[in-house]
C-alpha positions as CSV (number, residue, x, y, z in Angstrom):
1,X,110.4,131.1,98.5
2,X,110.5,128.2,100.7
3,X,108.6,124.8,99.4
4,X,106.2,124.4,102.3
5,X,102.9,125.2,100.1
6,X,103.9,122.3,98.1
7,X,104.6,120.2,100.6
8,X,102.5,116.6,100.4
9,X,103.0,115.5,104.0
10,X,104.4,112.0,103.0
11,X,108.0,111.3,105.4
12,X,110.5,108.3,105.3
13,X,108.6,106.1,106.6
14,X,105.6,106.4,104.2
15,X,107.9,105.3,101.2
16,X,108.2,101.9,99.4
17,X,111.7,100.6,100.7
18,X,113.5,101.2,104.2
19,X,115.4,105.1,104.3
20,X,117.7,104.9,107.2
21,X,116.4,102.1,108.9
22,X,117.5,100.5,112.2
23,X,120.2,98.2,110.1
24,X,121.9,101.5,109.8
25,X,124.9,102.5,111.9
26,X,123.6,105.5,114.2
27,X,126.3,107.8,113.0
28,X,125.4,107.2,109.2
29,X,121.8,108.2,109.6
30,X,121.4,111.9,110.0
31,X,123.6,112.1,106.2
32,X,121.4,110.1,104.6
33,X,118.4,111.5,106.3
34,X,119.9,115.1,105.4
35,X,119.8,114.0,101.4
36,X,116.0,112.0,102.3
37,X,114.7,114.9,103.6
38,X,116.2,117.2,100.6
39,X,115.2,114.6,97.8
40,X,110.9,114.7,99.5
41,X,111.2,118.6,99.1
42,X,112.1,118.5,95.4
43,X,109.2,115.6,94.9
44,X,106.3,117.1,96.2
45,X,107.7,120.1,94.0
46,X,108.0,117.9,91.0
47,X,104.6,116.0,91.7
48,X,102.8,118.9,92.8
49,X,99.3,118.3,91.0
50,X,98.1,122.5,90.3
51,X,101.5,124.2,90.9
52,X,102.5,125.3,87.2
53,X,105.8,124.3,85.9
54,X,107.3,127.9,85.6
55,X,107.1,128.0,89.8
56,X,108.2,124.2,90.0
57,X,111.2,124.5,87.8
58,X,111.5,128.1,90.1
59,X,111.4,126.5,93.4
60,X,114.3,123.6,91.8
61,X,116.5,125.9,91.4
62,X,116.2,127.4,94.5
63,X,117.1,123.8,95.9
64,X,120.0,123.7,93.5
65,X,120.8,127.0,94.7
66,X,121.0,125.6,98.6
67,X,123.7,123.2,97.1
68,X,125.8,125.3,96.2
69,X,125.7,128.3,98.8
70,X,122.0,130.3,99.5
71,X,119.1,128.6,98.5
72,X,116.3,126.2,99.7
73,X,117.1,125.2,103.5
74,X,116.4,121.2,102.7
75,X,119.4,121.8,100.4
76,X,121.5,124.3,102.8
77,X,121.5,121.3,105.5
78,X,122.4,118.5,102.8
79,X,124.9,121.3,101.9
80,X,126.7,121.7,105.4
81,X,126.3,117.9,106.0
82,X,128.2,117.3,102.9
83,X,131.4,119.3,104.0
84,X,131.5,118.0,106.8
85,X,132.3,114.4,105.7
86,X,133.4,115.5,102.9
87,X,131.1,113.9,100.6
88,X,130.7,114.5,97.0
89,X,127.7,117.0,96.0
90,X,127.5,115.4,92.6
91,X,124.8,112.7,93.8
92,X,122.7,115.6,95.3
93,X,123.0,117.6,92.1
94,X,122.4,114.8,89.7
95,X,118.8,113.7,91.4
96,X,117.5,117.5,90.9
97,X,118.1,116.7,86.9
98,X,115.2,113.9,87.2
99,X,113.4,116.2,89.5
100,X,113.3,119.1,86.7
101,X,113.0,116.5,83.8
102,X,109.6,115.0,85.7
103,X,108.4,119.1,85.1
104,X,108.9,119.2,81.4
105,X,109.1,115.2,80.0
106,X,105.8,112.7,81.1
107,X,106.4,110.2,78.6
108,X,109.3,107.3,77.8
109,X,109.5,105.9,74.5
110,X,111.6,103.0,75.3
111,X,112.9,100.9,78.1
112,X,116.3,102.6,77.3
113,X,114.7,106.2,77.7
114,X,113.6,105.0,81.5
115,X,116.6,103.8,82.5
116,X,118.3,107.0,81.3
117,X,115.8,108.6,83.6
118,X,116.6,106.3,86.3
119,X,120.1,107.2,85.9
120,X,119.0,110.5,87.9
121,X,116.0,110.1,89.6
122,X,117.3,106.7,91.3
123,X,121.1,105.4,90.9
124,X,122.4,108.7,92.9
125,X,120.6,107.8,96.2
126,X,122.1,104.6,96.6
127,X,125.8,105.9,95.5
128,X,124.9,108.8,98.4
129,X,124.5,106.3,100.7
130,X,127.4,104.2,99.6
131,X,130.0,107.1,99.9
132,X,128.5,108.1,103.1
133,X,129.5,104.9,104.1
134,X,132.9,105.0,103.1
135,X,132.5,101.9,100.4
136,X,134.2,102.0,97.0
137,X,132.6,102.8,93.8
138,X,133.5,99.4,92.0
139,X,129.9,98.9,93.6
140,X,128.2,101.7,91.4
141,X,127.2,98.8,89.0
142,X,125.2,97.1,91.5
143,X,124.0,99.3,93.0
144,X,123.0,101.2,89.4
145,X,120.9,98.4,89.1
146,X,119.0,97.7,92.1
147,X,118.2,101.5,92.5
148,X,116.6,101.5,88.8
149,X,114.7,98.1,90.0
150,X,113.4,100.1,92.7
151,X,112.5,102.7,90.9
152,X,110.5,101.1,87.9
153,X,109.2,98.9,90.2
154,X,107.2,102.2,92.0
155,X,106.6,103.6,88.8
156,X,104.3,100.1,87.7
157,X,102.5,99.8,91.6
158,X,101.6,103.9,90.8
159,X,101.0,104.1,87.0
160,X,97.2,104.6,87.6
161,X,97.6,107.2,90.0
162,X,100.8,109.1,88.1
163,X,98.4,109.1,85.3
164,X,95.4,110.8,86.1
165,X,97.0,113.0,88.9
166,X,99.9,114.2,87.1
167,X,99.3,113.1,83.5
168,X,103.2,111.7,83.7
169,X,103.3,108.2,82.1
170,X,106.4,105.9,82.8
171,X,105.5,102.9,81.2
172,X,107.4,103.0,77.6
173,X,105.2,103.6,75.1
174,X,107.2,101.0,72.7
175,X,105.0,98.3,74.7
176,X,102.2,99.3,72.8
177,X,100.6,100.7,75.3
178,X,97.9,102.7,75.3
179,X,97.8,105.4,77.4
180,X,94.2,106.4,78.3
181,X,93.9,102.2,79.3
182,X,95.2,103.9,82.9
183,X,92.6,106.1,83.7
184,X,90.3,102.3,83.7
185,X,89.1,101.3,87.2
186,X,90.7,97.4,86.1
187,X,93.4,97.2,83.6
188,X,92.9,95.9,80.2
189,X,94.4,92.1,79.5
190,X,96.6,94.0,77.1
191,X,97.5,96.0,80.0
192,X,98.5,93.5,82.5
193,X,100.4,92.0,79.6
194,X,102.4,94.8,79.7
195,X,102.9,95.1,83.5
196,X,103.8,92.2,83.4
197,X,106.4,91.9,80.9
198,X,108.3,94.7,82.5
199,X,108.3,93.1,85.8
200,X,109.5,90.4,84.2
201,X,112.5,92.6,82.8
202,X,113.2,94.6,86.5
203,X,113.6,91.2,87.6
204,X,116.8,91.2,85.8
205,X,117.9,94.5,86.8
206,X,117.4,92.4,90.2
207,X,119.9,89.5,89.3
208,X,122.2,92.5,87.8
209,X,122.4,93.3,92.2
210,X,122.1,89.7,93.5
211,X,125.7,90.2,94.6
212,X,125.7,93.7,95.7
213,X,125.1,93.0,99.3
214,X,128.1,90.5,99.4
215,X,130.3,93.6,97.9
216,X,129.8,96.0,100.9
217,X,132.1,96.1,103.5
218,X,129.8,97.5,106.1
219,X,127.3,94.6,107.6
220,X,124.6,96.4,108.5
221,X,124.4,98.2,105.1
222,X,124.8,94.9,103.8
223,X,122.2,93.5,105.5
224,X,119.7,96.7,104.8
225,X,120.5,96.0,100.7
226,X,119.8,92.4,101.3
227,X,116.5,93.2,102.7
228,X,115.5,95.9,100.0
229,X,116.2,93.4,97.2
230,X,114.8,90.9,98.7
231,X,111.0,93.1,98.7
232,X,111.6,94.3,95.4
233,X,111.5,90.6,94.3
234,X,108.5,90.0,95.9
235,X,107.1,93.3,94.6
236,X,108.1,91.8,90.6
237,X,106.2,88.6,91.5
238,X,103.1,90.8,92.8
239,X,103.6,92.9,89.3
240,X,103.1,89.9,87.7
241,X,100.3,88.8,89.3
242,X,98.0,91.7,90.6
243,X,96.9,94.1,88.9
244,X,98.2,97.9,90.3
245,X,95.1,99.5,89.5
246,X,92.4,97.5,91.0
247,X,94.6,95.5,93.6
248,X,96.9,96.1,96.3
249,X,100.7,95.7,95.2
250,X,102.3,97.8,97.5
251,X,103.6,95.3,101.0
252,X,101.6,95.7,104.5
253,X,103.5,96.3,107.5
254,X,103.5,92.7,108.7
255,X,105.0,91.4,105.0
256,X,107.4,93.9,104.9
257,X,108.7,93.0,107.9
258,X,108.7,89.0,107.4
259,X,110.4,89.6,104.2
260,X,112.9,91.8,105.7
261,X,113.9,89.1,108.6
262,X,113.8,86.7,105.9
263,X,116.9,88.9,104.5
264,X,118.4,90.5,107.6
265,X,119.0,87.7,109.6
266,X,120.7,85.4,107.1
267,X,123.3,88.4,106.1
268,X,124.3,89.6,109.6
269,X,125.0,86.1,110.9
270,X,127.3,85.1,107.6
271,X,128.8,88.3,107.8
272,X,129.5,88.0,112.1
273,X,130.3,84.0,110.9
């Protein structure tokens, strides 16, 4: 059983926030491509729209399987790439927890509930990254944070579409939300309330990391967290002020790239300075 039936297409550059851009030292991209390319196989399981969740949860373990010796080959090449620098599986291990909680849970009651999920489904690929880099874990915190910015982040650009694709429902349902108001062509006032109250709150997940970039020894990776922060703010301000299910949140090609200047440039010349 290989995942290639469920396979949606999208690659690294289709996604949200830079995976192993150009910032990155050469020799520190095919690791963190290796885990990219493992973590897409276990999505388009996990978001598959008609697969049942007996054959998801199946094919998961098959990936959790190529972690640990004969499985999945996504996982069998994140496996041997892992030995080789001796880097630790747990991060690998940990995001296939979110990945089989997205099969069986599609509702959050609280803000607290979806950051325990973020705990899995987002915190581990930035602490990949960082021990693939060599940095310490005193910036787990930071990191911790900006990763579940990220994350909630894509959850309120997409909570139309996870809705009446998938039926899976991030938004907390403490807000007083109510749930069918995402199937609307236009959200509800009461909706956009909600929207944006909770960019309002990732925002502070985002001054959690305002130092993170300054607390990584590595400049390029430096500058790549500087630029991802730095469109994630943006992205809260757009939360706050568009409306994900009847406007474009999500940056174009040319914004992405003025913001990420904006970031890059600044944090490679302090850091060479």
């Amino acid at each position: 059983m290989d995942n290639t039936g469920l396979a949606s297409g999208k690659g690294h550059r289709d996604e949200n926030f830079p995976v192993a851009s150009l910032l990155i030292k050469p020799e520190y991209r095919p690791p963190v491509m290796a885990y990219y390319r493992f973590a897409r196989a276990a999505d388009d399981v996990a978001d598959h729209p008609t697969a049942s969740a007996d054959e998801k949860l199946a094919r998961l373990a098959r990936l959790r399987a190529g972690l640990d010796g004969e499985g999945a080959p996504e996982a069998m090449a994140l496996r041997a790439v892992m030995a080789e620098r001796s880097i630790d599986p747990v991060n690998a291990h940990d995001l296939l927890n979110a990945f089989e909680r997205d099969v069986t849970v599609n509702r959050y009651a609280d803000w607290d509930d979806l950051i325990g999920y973020c705990r899995y489904s987002a915190m581990p690929v930035g602490r990949f990254v960082l021990d693939v880099h060599g940095e310490s874990r005193a910036t787990w915190a930071a990191n911790d944070a900006l990763c579940a910015a990220l994350q909630i982040v894509n959850h309120l650009q997409d909570c139309g579409k996870d809705y009446r694709t998938i039926d899976r429902v991030y938004i907390p349902l403490d807000t007083g939300l109510r749930v069918e108001d995402l199937a609307a062509d236009r959200a509800s006032a009461e909706l956009r309330a909600i929207i944006a109250g909770l960019a309002r709150r990732t925002r502070g997940l985002l001054d959690q990391a305002a130092g993170f970039s300054a607390m990584i020894r590595d400049r390029r990776l430096a500058a790549e967290v500087a630029v991802i922060h730095r469109l994630a703010r943006d992205l809260c301000d757009r939360l706050e002020q568009r409306d994900p299910l009847s406007e474009r949140v999500h940056h174009g090609k040319a914004e992405a790239l003025f913001l990420a200047l904006g970031a890059a440039i600044p944090t490679l010349f302090r850091r060479a300075a």
